[in-house]
C-alpha positions in Angstrom: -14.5 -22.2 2.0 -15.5 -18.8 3.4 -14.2 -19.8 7.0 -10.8 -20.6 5.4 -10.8 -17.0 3.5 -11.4 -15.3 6.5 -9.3 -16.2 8.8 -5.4 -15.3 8.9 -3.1 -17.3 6.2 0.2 -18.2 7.9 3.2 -17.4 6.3 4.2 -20.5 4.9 1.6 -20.3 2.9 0.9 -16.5 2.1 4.4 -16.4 1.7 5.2 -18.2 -1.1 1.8 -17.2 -2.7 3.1 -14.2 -3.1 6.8 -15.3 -3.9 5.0 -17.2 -7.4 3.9 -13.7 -8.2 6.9 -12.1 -10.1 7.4 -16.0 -12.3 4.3 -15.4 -13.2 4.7 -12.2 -14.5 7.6 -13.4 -16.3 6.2 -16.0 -18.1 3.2 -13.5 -19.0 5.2 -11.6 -21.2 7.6 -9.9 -18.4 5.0 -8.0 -17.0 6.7 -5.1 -13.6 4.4 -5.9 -10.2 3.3 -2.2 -8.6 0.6 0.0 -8.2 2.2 3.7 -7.4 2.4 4.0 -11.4 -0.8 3.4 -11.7 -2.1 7.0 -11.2 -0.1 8.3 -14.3 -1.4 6.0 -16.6 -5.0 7.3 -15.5 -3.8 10.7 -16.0 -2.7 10.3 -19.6 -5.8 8.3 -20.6 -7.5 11.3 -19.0 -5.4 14.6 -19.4 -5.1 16.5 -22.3 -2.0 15.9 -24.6 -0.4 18.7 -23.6 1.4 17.8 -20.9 5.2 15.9 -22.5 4.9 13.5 -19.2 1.8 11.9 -20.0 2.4 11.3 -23.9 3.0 8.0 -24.3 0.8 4.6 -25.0 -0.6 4.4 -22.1 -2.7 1.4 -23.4 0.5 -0.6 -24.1 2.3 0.0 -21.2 -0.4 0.7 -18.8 -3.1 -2.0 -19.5 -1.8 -4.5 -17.0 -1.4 -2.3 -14.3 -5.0 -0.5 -14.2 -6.4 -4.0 -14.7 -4.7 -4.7 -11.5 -5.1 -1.6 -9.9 -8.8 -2.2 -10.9 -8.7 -6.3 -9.6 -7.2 -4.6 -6.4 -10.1 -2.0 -5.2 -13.2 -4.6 -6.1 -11.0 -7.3 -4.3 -10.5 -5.3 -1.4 -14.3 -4.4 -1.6 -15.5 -8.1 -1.8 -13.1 -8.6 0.8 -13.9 -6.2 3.2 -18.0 -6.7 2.5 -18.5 -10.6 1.8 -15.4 -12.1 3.9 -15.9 -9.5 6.8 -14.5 -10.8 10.1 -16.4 -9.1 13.3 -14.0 -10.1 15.4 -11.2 -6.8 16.1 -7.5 -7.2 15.1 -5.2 -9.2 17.5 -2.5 -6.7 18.5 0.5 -7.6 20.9 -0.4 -6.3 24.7 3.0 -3.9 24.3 1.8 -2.6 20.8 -1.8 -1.7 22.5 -0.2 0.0 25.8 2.5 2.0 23.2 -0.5 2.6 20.8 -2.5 4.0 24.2 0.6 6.4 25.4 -0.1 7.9 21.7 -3.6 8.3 22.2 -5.2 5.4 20.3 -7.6 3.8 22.2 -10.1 2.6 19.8 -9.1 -1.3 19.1 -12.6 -2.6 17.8 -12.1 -2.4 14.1 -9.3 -3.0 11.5 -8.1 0.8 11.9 -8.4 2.8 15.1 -11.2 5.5 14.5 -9.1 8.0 16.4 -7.2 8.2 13.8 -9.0 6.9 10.5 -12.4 8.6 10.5 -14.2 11.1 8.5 -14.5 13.5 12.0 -10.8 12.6 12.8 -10.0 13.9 9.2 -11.5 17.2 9.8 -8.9 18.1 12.9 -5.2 19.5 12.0 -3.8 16.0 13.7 -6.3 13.9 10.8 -5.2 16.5 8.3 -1.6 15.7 8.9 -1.7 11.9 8.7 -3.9 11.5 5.9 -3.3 14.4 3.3 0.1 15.1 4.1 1.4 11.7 4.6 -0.8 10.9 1.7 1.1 13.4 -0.4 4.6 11.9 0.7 3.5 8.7 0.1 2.8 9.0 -3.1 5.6 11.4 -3.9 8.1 9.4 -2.7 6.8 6.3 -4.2 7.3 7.9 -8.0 10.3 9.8 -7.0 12.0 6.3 -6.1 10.8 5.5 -9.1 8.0 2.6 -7.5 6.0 1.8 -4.4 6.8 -0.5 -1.8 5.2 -3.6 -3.3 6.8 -3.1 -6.8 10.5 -2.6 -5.6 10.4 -5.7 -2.6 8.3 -7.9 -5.2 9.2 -7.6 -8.5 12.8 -5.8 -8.2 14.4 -7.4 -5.6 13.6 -10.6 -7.6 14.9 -9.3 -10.8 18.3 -8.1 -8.6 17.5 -4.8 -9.2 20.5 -2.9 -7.1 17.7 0.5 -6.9 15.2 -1.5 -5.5 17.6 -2.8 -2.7 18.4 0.9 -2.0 14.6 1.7 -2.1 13.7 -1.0 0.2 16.3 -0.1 2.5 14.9 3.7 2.3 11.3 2.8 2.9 12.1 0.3 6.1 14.7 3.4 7.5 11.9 6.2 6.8 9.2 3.9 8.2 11.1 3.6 11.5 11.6 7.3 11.5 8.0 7.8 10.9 7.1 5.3 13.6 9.6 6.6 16.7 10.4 9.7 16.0 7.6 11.8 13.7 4.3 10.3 14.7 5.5 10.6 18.9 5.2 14.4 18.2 1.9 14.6 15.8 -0.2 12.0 18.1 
């Protein structure tokens, strides 16, 4: 069973797996799929009631998602600890020679170490992609009012004519990101 967890699921399988998700959630009581909302139902069960955003029962409407959010990170950890693959990432022979006219040139693990490491973060370049991007990431996740999962899951399924536009958004801004912005930070 662990050799079939750790190896790559093809899409026809993975696919649909994730496709069953938003049913489910229907039938569960119409629970939304998403995680970027996840960080303002920590900050009412944790802020002081003076802030009008954060007043509201965050138990009621937020349960389900930190219990996710929660299933997520100790998933993830399991995942990455107990179903570890040594093996490095399979990337296209184009992606690795674009990735090494960028300056990447670390392939062994999951994430290139010159750009996701603790050193890395410490340089202006690390600084820019991590907290900065962070920041917009986030930002622009609540300002479209959800992240990528929760808009191409669970609102494209419910026909959801913002989600459309949001999807469309976060593809276009992801190609900008990808051929025009990081070409002059890398």
């Amino acid at each position: 069973m662990i050799d079939i967890l750790q190896q790559p699921w093809p899409w026809y399988v993975a696919g649909p797996l994730i496709g069953l998700v938003v049913p489910l959630l229907l039938l569960m009581g119409g629970k939304q799929f998403g995680v970027s909302s996840n960080l303002r139902h920590t900050c009412a069960a944790c802020m002081p009631a003076g802030i009008k955003f954060f007043q509201y029962d965050w138990k009621k409407t937020g349960g389900w998602n930190l219990t996710f959010i929660a299933g997520t990170i100790v998933g993830g950890f399991l995942g990455g600890w107990l179903l570890n693959n040594p093996e490095p990432i399979a990337l296209a022979s184009q992606t690795i020679s674009e990735l090494q006219m960028l300056g990447v040139t670390d392939f062994s693990g999951m994430m290139p170490d010159d750009l996701f490491s603790w050193s890395n973060l410490a340089t202006l370049q690390g600084w820019v992609i991590m907290v900065v991007g962070g920041f917009l990431v986030g930002f622009g996740a609540r300002y479209a009012g959800g992240c990528t999962s929760g808009h191409a899951i669970s609102g494209l399924a419910n026909l959801q004519w913002a989600s459309l536009l949001a999807v469309i958004g976060f593809f276009a801004g992801g190609l900008i990101i990808t051929y025009l912005v990081y070409p002059l930070i890398l």
